[in-house]
N, C-alpha and C positions, 0 to 999 in steps of 0.2 A: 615779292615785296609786300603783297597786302597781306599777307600771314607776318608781316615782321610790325606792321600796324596793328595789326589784332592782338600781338602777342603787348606790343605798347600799351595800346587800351586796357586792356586786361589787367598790366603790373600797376597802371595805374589808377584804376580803378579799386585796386585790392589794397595802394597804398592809402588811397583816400576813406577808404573804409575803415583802416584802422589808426589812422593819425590824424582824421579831421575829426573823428568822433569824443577825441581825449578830451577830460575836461566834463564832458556832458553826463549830467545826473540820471539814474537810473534804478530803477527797483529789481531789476533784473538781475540775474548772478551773471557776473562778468565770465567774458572767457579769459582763461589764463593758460597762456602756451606754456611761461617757465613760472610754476608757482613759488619758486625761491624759499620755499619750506616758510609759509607763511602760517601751516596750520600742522602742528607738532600733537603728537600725544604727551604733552607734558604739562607741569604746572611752574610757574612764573614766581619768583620771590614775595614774598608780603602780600600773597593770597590765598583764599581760603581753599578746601578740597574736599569733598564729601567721599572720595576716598578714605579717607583715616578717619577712627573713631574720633578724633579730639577735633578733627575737622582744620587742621593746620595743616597747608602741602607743605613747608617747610620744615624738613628733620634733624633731630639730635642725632650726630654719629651715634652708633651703638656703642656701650657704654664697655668699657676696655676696649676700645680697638684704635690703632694708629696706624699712621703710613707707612706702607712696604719702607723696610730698610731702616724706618726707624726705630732707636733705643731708647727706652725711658732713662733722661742724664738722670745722676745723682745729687743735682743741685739744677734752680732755674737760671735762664738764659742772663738774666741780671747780675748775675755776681762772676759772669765770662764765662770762657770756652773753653775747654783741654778737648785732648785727643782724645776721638772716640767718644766724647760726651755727646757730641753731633752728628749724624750720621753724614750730613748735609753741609755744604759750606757756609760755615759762617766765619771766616776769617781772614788775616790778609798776608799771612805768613806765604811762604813757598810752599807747603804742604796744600796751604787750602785754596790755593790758584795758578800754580804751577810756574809763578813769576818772578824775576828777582828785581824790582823797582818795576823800570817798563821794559826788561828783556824776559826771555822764556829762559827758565834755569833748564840745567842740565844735570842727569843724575837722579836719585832719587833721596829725598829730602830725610832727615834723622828719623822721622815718625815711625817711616815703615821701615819692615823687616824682611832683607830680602830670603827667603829659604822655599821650600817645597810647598807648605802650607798657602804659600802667598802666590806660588805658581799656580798651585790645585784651583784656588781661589778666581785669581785670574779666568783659566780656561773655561771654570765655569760660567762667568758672567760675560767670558768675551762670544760665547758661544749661544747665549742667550740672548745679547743688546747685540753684538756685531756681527756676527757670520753670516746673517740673514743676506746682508749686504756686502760686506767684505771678502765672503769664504771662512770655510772653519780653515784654510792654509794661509788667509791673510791676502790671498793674489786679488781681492777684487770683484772676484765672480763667485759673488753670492748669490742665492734664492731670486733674488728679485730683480737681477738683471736678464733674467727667463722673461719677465714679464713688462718690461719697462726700459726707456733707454737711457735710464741712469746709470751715471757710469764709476762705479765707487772707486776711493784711489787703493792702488794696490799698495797695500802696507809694506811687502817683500821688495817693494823695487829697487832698483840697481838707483844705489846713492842715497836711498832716504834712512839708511843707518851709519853713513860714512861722513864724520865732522867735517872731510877734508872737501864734500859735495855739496854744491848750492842744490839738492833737494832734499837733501839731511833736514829731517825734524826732529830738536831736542826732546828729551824727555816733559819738560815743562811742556809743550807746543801741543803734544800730542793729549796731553792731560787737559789742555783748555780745549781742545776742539772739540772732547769727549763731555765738557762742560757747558761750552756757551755754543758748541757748533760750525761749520764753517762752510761754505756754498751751500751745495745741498743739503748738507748732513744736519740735523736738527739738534738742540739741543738737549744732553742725556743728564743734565746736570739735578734733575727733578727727580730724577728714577734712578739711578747711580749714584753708593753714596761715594765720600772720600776718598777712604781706603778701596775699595772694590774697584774706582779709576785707578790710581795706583794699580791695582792689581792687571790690571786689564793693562796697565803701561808694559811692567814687568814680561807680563805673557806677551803681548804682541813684540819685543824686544825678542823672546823667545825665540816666535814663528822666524823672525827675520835672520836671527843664527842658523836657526833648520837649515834654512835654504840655504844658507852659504856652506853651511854644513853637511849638506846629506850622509846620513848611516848607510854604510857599503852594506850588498845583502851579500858579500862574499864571504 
């Protein structure tokens, strides 16, 4: 029993040490158990830097260059949008949100083409943004369920390409999760343009034939 006093005195003493002291001024450098990244090797907006000769931390992108994925349109954003002008959604059509009023359309919208080019396309970028997670076979177990207990959905499962199954996801459905995200999944709508979602609808449609399909090795 008096070891279970001592060990009282003790938690209590250690509480009083560091919650009765909050508050009171001090020249000293504090201790900090989690310093919450309060002291960065960086520089802050609207200040100045003896870093750079002109002494501004704040830079001009480098002069040609734009965002992955984007194209220079042929016209400004002011006088609208055509396909492929944007790499990026800016629109409210089925193409550029996957929707048709407030349901998910199904299908793939006039824009795109569906042929081998847009398949190559696909694989490429599903293998790049999705495999990590998903599998390059779409089952789910991707890279990162090695390290982690998230548990990606398996794109091939039983039902989620059959209309006639409440876990069928339209082609619309798939293209907005690839957009705005959904549980875990974050949103790829910043790094994936348009077409390249699209493409990646197309292929993972693919994957999910494979597998009902398997090629005999006979």
């Amino acid at each position: 029993m008096k070891y279970f006093f001592l060990i009282y005195i003790l938690v209590a003493v250690a509480v009083v040490s560091f919650a009765g002291l909050r508050g009171h001024k001090t020249e000293k450098t504090p201790w900090e158990i989690f310093p919450d990244m309060d002291r960065q090797a960086k520089v802050k907006y609207q200040r100045s830097s003896n870093f750079f000769e002109d002494g501004h931390a704040m830079r001009h992108p480098v002069k040609g260059t734009m965002p992955i994925g984007f194209e220079m349109p042929s016209k400004p954003a002011s006088q609208g949008f055509e396909k492929q002008e944007y790499g990026f959604t800016h629109g409210t059509g089925y193409y550029y949100t996957g929707k048709v009023g407030d349901f998910y359309g199904d299908g793939f919208p006039k824009e795109v083409v569906l042929d081998n080019a847009l398949l190559k396309r696909g694989m490429e970028r599903y293998n790049i943004h999705c495999a990590i997670c998903h599998g390059s076979s779409g089952n789910g177990k991707g890279m990162v369920t090695k390290y982690t207990m998230v548990a990606p959905t398996d794109l091939t499962g039983a039902g989620i390409d059959d209309p006639a199954n409440a876990a069928y996801r339209p082609d619309g459905k798939i293209y907005d999760v690839i957009t705005n995200g959904w549980n875990q999944m974050g949103s790829y709508g910043a790094n994936i343009s348009v077409e390249d979602r699209w493409a990646i609808v197309a292929y993972v449609r693919t994957l999910q034939h494979a597998v009902k399909n398997p090629v005999s090795g006979k």
